[in-house]
Each structure stands twice: as C-alpha cells, then as structure tokens.
C-alpha positions in Angstrom: -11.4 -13.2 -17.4 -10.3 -10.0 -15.6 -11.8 -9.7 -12.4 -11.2 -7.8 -9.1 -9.7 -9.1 -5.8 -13.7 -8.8 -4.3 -14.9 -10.5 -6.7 -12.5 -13.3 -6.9 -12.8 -13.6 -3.1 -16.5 -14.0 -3.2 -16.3 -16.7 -5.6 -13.8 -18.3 -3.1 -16.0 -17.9 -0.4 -18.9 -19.6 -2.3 -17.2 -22.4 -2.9 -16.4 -21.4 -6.9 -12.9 -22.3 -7.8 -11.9 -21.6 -11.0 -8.9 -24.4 -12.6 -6.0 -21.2 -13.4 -5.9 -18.2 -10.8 -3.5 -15.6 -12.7 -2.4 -12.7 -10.1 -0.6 -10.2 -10.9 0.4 -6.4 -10.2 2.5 -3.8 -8.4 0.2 -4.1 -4.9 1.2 -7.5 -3.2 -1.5 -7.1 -0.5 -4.4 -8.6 -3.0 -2.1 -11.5 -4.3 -1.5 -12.7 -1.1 -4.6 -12.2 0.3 -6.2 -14.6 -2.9 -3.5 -17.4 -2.8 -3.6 -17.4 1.1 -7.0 -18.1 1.2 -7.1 -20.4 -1.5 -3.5 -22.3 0.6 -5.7 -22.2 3.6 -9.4 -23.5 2.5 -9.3 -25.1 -0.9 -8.3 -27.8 0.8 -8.8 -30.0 4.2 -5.8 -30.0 6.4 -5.8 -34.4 6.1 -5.7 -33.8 2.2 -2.8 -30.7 1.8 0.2 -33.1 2.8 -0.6 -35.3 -0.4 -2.3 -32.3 -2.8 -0.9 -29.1 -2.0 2.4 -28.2 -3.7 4.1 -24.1 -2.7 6.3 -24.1 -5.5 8.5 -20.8 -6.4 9.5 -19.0 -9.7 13.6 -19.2 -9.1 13.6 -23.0 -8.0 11.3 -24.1 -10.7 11.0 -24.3 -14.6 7.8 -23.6 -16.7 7.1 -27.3 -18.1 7.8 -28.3 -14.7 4.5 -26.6 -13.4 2.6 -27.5 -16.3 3.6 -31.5 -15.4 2.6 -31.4 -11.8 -0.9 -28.9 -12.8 -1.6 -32.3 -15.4 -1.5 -34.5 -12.7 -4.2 -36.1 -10.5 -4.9 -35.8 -6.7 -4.0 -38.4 -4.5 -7.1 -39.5 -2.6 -9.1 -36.7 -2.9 -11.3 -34.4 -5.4 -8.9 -31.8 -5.9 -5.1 -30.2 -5.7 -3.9 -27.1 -5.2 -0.5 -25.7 -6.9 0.7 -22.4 -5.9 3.6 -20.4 -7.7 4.8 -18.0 -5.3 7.1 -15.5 -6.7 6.0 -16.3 -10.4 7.6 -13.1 -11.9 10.9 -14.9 -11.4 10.0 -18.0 -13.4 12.7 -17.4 -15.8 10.3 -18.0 -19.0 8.0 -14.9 -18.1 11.1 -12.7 -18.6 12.4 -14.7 -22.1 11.4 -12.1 -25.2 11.1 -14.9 -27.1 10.0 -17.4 -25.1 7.7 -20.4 -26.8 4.5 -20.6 -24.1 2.9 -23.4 -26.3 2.8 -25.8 -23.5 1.2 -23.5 -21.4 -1.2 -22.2 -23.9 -1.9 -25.5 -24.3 -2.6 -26.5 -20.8 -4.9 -23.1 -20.3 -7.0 -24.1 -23.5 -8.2 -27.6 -21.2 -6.9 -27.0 -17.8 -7.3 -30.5 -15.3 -10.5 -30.0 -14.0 -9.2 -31.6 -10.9 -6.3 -28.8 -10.1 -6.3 -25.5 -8.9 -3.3 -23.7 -10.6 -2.5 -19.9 -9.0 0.6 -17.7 -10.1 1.7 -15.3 -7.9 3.4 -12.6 -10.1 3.9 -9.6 -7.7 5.3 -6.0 -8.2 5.1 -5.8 -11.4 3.1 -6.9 -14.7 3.3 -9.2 -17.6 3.6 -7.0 -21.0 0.1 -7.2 -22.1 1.8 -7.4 -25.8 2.9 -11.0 -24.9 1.3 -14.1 -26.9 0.9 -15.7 -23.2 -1.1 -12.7 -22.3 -3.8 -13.1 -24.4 -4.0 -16.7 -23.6 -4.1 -16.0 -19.8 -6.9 -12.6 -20.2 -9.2 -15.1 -21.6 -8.5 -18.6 -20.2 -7.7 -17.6 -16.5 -9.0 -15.7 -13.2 -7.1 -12.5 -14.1 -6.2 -10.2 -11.3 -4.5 -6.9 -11.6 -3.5 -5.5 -8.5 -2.6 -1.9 -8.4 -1.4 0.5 -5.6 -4.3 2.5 -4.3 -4.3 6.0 -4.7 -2.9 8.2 -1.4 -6.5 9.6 -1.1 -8.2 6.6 -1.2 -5.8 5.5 1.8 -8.5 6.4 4.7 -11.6 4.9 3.0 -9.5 1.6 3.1 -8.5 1.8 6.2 -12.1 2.4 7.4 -13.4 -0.2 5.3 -10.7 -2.9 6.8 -11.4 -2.4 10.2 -15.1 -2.2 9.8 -14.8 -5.6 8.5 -12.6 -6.9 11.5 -16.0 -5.4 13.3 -13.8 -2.2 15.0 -14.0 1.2 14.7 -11.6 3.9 14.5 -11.6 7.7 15.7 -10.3 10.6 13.1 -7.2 11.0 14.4 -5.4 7.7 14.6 -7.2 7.1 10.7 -5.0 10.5 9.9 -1.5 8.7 12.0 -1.6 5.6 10.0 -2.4 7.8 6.6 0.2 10.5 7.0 2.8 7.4 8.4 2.1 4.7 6.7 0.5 6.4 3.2 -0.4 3.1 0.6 1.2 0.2 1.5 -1.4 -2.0 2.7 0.2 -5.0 3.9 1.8 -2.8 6.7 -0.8 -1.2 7.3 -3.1 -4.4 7.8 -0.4 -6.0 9.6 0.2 -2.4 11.8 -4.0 -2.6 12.6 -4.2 -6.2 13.4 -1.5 -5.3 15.7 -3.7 -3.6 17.5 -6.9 -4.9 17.1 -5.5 -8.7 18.9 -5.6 -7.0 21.2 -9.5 -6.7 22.0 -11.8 -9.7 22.1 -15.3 -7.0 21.9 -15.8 -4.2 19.3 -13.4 -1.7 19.8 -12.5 2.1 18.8 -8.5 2.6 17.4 -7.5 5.8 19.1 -4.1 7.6 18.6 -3.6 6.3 22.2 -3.8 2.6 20.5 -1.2 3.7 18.0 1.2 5.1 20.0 1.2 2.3 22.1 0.9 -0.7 19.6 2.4 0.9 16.4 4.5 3.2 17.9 3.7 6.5 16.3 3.2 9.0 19.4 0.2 11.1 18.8 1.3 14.3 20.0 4.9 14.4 19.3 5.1 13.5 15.0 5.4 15.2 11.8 1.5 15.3 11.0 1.3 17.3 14.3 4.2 19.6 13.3 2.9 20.3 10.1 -0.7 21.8 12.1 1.7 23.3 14.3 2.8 25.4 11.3 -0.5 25.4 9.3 -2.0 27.5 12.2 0.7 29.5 13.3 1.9 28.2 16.7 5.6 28.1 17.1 5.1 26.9 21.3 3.9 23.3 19.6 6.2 23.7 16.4 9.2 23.7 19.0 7.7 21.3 21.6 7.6 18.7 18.8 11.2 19.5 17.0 13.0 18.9 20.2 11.1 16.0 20.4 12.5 14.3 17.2 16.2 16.0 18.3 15.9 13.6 21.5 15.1 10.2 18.9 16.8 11.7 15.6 16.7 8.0 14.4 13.2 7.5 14.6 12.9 11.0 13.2 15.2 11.7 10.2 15.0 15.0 8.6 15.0 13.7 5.1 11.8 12.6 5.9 10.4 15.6 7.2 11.7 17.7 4.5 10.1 15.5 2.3 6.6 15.6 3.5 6.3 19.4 4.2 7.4 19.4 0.5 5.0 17.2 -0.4 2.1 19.2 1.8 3.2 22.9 0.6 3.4 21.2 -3.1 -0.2 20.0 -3.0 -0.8 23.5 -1.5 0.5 25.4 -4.5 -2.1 23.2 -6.4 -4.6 24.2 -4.0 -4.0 28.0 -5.1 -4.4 27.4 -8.4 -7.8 26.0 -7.9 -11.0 28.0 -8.3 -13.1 25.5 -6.2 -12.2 26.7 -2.4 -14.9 24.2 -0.9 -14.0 21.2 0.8 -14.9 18.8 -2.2 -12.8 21.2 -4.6 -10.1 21.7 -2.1 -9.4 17.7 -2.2 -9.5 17.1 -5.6 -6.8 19.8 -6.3 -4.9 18.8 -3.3 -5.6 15.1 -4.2 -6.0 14.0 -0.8 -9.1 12.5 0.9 -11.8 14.8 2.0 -11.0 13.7 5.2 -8.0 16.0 5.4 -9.4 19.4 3.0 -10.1 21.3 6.3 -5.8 21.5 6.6 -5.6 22.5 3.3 -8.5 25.3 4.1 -6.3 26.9 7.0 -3.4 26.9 5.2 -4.5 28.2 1.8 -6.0 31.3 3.9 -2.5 31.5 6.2 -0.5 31.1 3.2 -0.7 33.6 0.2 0.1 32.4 -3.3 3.7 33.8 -2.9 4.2 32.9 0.6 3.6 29.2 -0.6 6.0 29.5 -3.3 8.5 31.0 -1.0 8.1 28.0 1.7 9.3 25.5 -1.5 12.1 27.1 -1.7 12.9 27.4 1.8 12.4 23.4 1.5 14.1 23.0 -1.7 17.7 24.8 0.1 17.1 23.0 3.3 17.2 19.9 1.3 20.3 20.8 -0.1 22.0 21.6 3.2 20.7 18.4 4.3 22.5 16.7 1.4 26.2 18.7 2.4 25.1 20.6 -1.3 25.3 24.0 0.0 26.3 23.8 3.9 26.7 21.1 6.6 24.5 21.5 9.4 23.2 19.7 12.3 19.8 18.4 11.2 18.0 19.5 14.4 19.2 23.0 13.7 18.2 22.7 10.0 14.7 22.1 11.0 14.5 24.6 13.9 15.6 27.0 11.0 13.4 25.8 8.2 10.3 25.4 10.2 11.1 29.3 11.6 11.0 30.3 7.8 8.2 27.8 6.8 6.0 30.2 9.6 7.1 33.6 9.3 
C-alpha cells in the first residue's frame, strides 16, 4: 500500500508497525527520516543488541534477508531488520532476476519482524514482477525531490515543528543557497536552532553566523542589486566574492542569474502580471513574485533576451571557449551589461 512519508510516520508514532516497510525514491531525506525512527523506537535500547540487525545492499544477498526476516526474536515481541542502501542489493538490478522467495515471504510476512528496505536515489521499475508484489503487500514509500517553489513552505513547516520561527530574509538565504536538498537544509537549520533552548526567530544574522552565508554580501543580494538598478551595491558585493573567490565561484553565479533572467523571460510571456500569476510562470514560491515584479518592469522583453546572451558568452569565456579572463573581471563586466 502506497502511502506518504506523514502518513507512514503517524502510524509510527501510534504505535502501528506494519511487518515490510518498502522506501524508496530520488529524495533520501524521507527514507531516512522513516528507518531512523523506526532504528530508534521500534525497539527498547535492552532489546536492540539481540533484535536489531543494520544490514546493507553491497555486503548482503537477497535470500540472506529473507532468512534472518523468517526468524524469531530473541527474548522479546518483536525484531527489527533494516536494509540500508537496498538499491545495491545485487538482485534488484538482475533483469531477470527470480524474486519468488521474496514474493513469497511478502504474501505471509513473520508477524514478529519489522522488515524496512532503504532503496534511495532512485526507483525500482514499476514493470518489475517484485513491484507488484511490494505495491500491494508492503508500506510503499515514494520519495520524490520537492519542487524549488515548494522549498520555502518546507522550510517554514520544519521549523514550525521544531517550535521556531523564521524572518523572510534568512527563509530567502537558505532557498536561493541551499534550493531542494532537504537533508542539508535540515541539518543547516538544526545547526542553528541547538543553539536556543526558548522559541526563537532564524534571522540572516543566524545564518551568517551558524551556516555561513553572509546576508549582505551573496549572490541573492547581487541579483536585487541589479533587479533595481544600483551599481554602488552591485560593486560592493562583487569585490566582496573577488576577496573569497573560493567560496564564490563564478560558475555559480553565472548559473543562477541564468537561471533568474530564464524564469524572467517566462515571466514576459505571461499575461497574468499579478503576484499569483507572476509565480506560476516564474515557478517560484509566491514568496519571491515581488523580484520578479521589479524586474519584469526594469527589464523589457528584448532587454531580457539580451541579458541571456550576455550570460550565455560570459559562460563561455568562463569555460576558455571564446577568451580567458580573470573571473572577477568577467563578472564586473557581465553584471555592467546585465544593468545597462
């Protein structure tokens, strides 16, 4: 039975284990969050020694898991096997593999195990015999990414539930830096939040000092800087990342005032201008539609088109394509022509 990571949680937390836990998907943050829990509460600590077996993919062979899932707990109600790293189990990648003695074992699981694959970053082909068996004899879990605009509701959500807060502008830092990958970003906001004992507000002050993105001098500033037409701050901030070119590599500037002036062209071609309309052609949280609302009236249809291909050259200087040049002069020069 498909069911979400919430879902399979709240069971957990009521108490409802189910015998076969199947997890699997491109998003690792769900799968571990699921088998963690169930490692760390299924069980007492005085019973894990004798009925909690971490067993992983590479080290182990199918009938092998099957064996120890058929056997009974020593001294207690229950055991807990957990295949970590199940998408290396050597059987799931077999075309032709014969999954009988797991089908079998799925049809009339041991009541008395808890069985959990963890089969992260990717999926099993859903045209698989096995995945049949697993949709309707398991816990099914498919983790996927979560979309870039869904980033700040997440974030939002995950510190509410750690009972924090968090102002506008550090929410738009750990979007703009840290984008969908949610196990840094819930390792980057516990970070800070171990920090406090009482309910606390994240500020950019917080994340400059705990996460290490400075809130005035980094590209999400530089591209307002050039949104609203001040070259002072555009310059401020681009000597900045010449003093700490490590920290600040131009490829990955290029690439995100690529990505922003991209999602503006899409913005242009959208006949909804209002702050709802102006996200969904942008497909960015709401949150952010008021940056895309200066810069669609700053920046004409052609202007817009011309500022890609400003981006598009200084990505192949960058590259040694069509010039070498120091990066720091590369982005003095492409922010100049990104603004004028």
């Amino acid at each position: 039975m498909a069911k979400s990571a919430e879902q399979i949680l709240a069971d957990l937390k009521n108490g409802n284990y189910a015998p076969v836990y199947f997890l699997q998907g491109e998003e690792p943050y769900f799968i571990d969050l699921i088998s963690n829990y169930i490692e760390k509460n299924a069980l007492d600590e005085s019973e894990k020694g004798f009925n909690q077996q971490i067993l992983y993919g590479k080290d182990v062979k199918l009938n092998q898991v099957v064996s120890a899932a058929r056997s009974f707990p020593m001294m207690g109600q229950r055991q807990v096997i957990i295949v970590k790293e199940a998408q290396n189990l050597g059987e799931f990648t077999e075309s032709n593999f014969d999954f009988s003695l797991l089908e079998n074992y799925l049809q009339s699981p041991q009541a008395s195990t808890v069985l959990v694959f963890c089969y992260k970053h990717k999926k099993l082909d859903k045209r698989k015999k096995i995945y049949k068996s697993l949709q309707q004899h398991t816990i099914l879990l498919e983790s996927n990414k979560i979309y870039e605009n869904k980033v700040p509701d997440w974030i939002l959500q995950y510190v509410k539930s750690k009972g924090h807060g968090i102002n506008r502008q550090a929410l738009m830092l750990l979007t703009e830096y840290i984008g969908n990958n949610l196990e840094r970003l819930s390792n980057e906001i516990d970070k800070v939040l171990v920090n406090f004992n009482e309910p606390s507000e994240i500020t950019e002050a917080l994340i400059q000092e705990y996460v290490g993105i400075n809130k005035d001098y980094n590209i999400f500033e530089l591209q307002s800087a050039i949104i609203k037409g001040n070259a002072l701050k555009a310059n401020r901030i681009l000597n900045y990342f010449a003093s700490d070119p490590k920290n600040h590599p131009a490829v990955v500037n290029i690439g995100f005032l690529h990505s922003f002036f991209t999602k503006l062209l899409l913005v242009h071609h959208s006949g909804d201008k209002s702050e709802r309309g102006v996200a969904s052609a942008a497909g960015v949280n709401p949150f952010f539609a008021k940056d895309y609302i200066v810069a669609v009236n700053r920046y004409n249809l052609g202007k817009t088109i011309q500022n890609l291909n400003h981006i598009f050259q200084a990505d192949l200087m960058f590259k040694g394509v069509t010039a070498n040049i120091n990066e720091s002069q590369l982005m003095k020069e492409l922010v100049y022509k990104l603004m004028h």
